[in-house]
C-alpha positions in Angstrom: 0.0 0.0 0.0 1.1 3.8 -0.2 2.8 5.0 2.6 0.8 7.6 5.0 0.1 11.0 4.1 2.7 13.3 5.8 1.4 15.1 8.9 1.7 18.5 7.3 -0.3 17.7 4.1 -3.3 15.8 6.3 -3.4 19.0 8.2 -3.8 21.2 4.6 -6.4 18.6 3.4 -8.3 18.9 6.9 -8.7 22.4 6.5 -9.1 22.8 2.7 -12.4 20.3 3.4 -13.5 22.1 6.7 -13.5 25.6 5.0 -13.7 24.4 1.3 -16.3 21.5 1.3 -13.4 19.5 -0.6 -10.0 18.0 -0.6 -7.9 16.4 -2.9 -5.4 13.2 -1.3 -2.6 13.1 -4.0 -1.9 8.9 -4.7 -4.7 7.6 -3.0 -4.1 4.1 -5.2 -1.0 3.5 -6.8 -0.9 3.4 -10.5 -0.6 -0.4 -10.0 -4.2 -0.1 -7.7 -5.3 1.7 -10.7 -4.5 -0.4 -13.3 -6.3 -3.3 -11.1 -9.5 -1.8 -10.5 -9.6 -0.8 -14.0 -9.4 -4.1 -15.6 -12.0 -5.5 -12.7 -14.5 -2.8 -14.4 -14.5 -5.0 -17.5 -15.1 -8.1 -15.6 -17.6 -6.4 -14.3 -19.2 -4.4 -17.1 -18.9 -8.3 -18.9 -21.2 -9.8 -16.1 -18.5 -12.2 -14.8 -18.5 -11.4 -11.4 -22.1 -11.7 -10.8 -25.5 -9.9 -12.1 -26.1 -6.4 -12.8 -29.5 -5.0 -12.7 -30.8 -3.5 -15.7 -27.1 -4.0 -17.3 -27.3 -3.7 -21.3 -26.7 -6.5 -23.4 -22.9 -7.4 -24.6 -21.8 -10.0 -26.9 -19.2 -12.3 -26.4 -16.6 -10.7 -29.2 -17.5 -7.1 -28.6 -13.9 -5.5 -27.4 -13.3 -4.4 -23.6 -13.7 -0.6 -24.9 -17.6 -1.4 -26.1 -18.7 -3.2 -23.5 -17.6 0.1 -21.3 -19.1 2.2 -23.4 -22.5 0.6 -22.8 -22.5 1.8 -19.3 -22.5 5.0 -17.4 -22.3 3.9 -13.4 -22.8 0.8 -11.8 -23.7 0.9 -8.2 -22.6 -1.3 -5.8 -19.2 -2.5 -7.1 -18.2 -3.9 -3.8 -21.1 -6.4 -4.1 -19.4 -7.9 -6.9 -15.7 -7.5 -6.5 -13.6 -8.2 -3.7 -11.0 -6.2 -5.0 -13.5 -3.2 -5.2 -14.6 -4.1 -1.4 -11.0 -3.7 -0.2 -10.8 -0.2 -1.9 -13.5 1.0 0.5 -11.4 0.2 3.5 -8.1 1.4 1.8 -5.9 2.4 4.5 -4.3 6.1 2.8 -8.4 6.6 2.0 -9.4 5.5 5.8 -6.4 7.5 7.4 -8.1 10.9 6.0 -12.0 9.8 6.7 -10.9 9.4 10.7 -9.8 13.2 10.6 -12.6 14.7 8.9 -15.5 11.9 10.0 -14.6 10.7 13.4 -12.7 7.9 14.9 -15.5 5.1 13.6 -16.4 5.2 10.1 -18.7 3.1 8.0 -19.4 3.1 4.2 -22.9 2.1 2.4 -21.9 3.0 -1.1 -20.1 2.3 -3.7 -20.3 3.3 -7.1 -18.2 2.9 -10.8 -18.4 5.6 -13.4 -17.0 4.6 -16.8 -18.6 7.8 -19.2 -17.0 7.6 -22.5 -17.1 10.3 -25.2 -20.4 11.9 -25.4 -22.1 10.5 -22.1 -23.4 12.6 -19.4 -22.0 14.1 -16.6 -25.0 15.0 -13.3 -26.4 18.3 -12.6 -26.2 20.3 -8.8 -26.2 18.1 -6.5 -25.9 17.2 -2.4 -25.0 13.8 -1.6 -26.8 14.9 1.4 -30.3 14.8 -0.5 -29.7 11.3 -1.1 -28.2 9.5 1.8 -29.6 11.7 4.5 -27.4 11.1 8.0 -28.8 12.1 11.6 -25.4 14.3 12.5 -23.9 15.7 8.9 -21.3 13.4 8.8 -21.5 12.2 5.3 -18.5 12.4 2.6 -17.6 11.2 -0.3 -14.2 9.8 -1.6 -14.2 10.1 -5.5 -11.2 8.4 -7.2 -10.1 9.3 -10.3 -9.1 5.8 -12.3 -8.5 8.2 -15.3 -7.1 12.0 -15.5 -9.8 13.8 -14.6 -10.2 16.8 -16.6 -12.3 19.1 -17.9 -12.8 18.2 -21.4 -13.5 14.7 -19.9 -16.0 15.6 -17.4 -14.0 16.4 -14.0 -16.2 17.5 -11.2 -16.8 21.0 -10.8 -18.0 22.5 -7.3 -19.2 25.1 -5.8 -16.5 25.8 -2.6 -18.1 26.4 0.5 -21.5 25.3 0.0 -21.0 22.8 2.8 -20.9 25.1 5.4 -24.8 25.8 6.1 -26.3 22.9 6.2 -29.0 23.7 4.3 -30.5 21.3 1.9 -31.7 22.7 -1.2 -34.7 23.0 -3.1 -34.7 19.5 -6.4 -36.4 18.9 -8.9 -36.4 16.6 -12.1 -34.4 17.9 -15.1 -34.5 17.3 -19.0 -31.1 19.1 -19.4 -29.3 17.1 -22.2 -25.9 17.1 -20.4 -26.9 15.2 -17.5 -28.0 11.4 -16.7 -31.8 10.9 -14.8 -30.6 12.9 -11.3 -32.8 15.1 -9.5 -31.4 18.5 -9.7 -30.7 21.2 -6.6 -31.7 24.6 -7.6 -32.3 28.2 -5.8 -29.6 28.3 -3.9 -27.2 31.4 -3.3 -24.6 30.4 -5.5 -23.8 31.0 -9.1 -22.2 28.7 -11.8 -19.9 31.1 -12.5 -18.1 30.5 -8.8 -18.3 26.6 -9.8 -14.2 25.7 -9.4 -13.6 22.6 -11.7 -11.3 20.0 -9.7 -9.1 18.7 -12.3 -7.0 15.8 -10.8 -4.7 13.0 -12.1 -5.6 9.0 -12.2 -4.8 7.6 -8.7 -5.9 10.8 -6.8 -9.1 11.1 -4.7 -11.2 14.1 -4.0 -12.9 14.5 -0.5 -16.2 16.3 0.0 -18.8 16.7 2.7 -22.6 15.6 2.3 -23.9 18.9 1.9 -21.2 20.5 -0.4 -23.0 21.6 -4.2 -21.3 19.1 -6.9 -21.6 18.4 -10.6 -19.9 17.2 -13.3 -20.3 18.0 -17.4 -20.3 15.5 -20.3 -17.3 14.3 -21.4 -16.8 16.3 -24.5 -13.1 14.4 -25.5 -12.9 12.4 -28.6 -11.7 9.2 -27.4 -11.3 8.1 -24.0 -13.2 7.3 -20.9 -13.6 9.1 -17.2 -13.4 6.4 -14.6 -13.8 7.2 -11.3 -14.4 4.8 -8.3 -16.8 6.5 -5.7 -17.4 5.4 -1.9 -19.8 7.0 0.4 -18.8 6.9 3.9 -20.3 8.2 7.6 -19.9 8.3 11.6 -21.0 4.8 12.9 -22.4 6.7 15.7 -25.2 7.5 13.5 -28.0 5.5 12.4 -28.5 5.8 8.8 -32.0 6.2 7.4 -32.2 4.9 3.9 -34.4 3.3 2.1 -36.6 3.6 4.8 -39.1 0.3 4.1 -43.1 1.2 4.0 -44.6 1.4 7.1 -41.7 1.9 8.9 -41.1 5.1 11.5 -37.3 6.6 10.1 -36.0 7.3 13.6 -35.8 3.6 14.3 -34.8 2.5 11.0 -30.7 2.1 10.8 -29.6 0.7 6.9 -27.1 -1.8 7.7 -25.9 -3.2 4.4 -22.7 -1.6 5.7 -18.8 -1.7 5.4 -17.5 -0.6 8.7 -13.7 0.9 8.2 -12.3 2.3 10.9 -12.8 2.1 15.0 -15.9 0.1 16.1 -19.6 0.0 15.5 -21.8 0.7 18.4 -24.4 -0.8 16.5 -22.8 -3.9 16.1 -25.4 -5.8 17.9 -28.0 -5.2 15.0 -26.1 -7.3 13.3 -25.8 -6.3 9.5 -27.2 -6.9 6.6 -27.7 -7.9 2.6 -30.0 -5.1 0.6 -28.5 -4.1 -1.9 -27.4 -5.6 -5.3 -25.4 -4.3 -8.0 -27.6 -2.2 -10.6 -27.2 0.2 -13.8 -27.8 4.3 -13.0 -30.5 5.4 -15.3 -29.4 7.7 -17.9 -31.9 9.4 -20.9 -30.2 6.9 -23.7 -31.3 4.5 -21.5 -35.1 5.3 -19.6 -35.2 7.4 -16.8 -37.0 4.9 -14.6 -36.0 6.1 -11.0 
């Protein structure tokens, strides 16, 4: 594995994120880490480590590079691919989630962008809106498997958005450069403060729950946008997700969970299987939510 970040350069990431919303961890995976999760996205994308939900058809002598192109995001990786699994609990990643998230960390997401030329980035968004925690301690980890750039569809963000708390007004969207995602609107910001964060294969970007994200189409001419993503949290918190009918969300705690660092005080709830591996909806393919 990489070696530990150096104190100094934690300490800059720490307070980039707390003022900032966002952080980037240079060499989060080594080129070689890279290069492996990279080639397990085919295996996936090829259905050979298990089903995908609503994954398009590929034939048997279509190249590595069509089959990717087929898909957009598959959630759930870490369902399918031990490999993928271990990258949520990736020591350099965990070493930065106990500074910014607390001493006991969980994850419950996953998720694997491909977007080759021409495919859709998401509009405005809080991760927040989505996976809604009981003490604001959600963040993301987004790994770049390729340079992330703007031509390519890097994410762009809108610094300090975080710092409120304040989830925004959605709504759906027809805008041709984004996938199916509900969009956040009326807020106090404007796209011209968006910052794009450009970043190199291997590095990771750090963001709170609440901070305003999107990302454009990739407009290259050849050439994908990977990026691994991982969702984690305090595992002080119950998390209420998918809240099932009929049930009150103050006693309902999702735990389909990867706990990462320190100890669960939930652990007697045992955990649990929910979630399979599935396709993100995207207009070329029905936006069936």
């Amino acid at each position: 594995m990489p070696p530990a970040t150096p104190a100094a350069d934690v300490e800059a990431l720490i307070e980039q994120v707390r003022l900032g919303g966002y952080g980037v961890l240079p060499d989060a995976l080594s080129p070689e880490e890279v290069a492996g999760v990279n080639a397990e996205a085919i295996r996936i994308c090829r259905g050979e480590l298990g089903e995908i939900g609503h994954a398009p058809a590929a034939g048997r002598d279509d190249s590595d590079a069509d089959v990717l192109r087929r898909y957009l995001c598959v959630h759930h990786p870490h369902k399918l691919s031990g490999l993928v699994r271990r990258s949520v609990a990736h020591p350099r990643i965990v070493d930065t989630l106990v500074r910014v998230v607390g001493p006991n960390v969980k994850s419950m997401q996953s998720m694997l962008f491909i977007k080759s030329e021409g495919r859709p980035g998401q509009p405005w968004h809080q991760d927040e809106f989505f996976i809604p925690t009981r003490d604001r301690s959600l963040f993301a980890v987004w790994i770049a498997l390729d340079d992330a750039t703007v031509e390519n569809g890097c994410l762009w963000v809108l610094p300090g958005s975080h710092r409120r708390g304040v989830l925004y007004p959605d709504r759906e969207q027809d805008d041709a450069r984004f996938d199916c995602s509900i969009e956040a609107y009326d807020f106090p910001y404007r796209d011209e403060d968006a910052i794009p964060v450009e970043v190199p294969a291997g590095s990771a970007v750090v963001f709170n729950g609440y901070l305003l994200h999107r990302s454009l189409p990739n407009t290259g001419r050849h050439g994908f946008r990977r990026a691994l993503v991982h969702h984690y949290m305090s595992a002080e918190s119950p998390l209420c997700w998918r809240v099932p009918p009929g049930t009150a969300p103050a006693r309902w705690d999702y735990r389909d969970i990867v706990l990462v660092a320190g100890e669960d005080p939930y652990a007697y709830k045992g955990t649990a299987d929910l979630t399979r591996a599935y396709v993100r909806p995207d207009k070329d393919g029905g936006c069936d939510r």
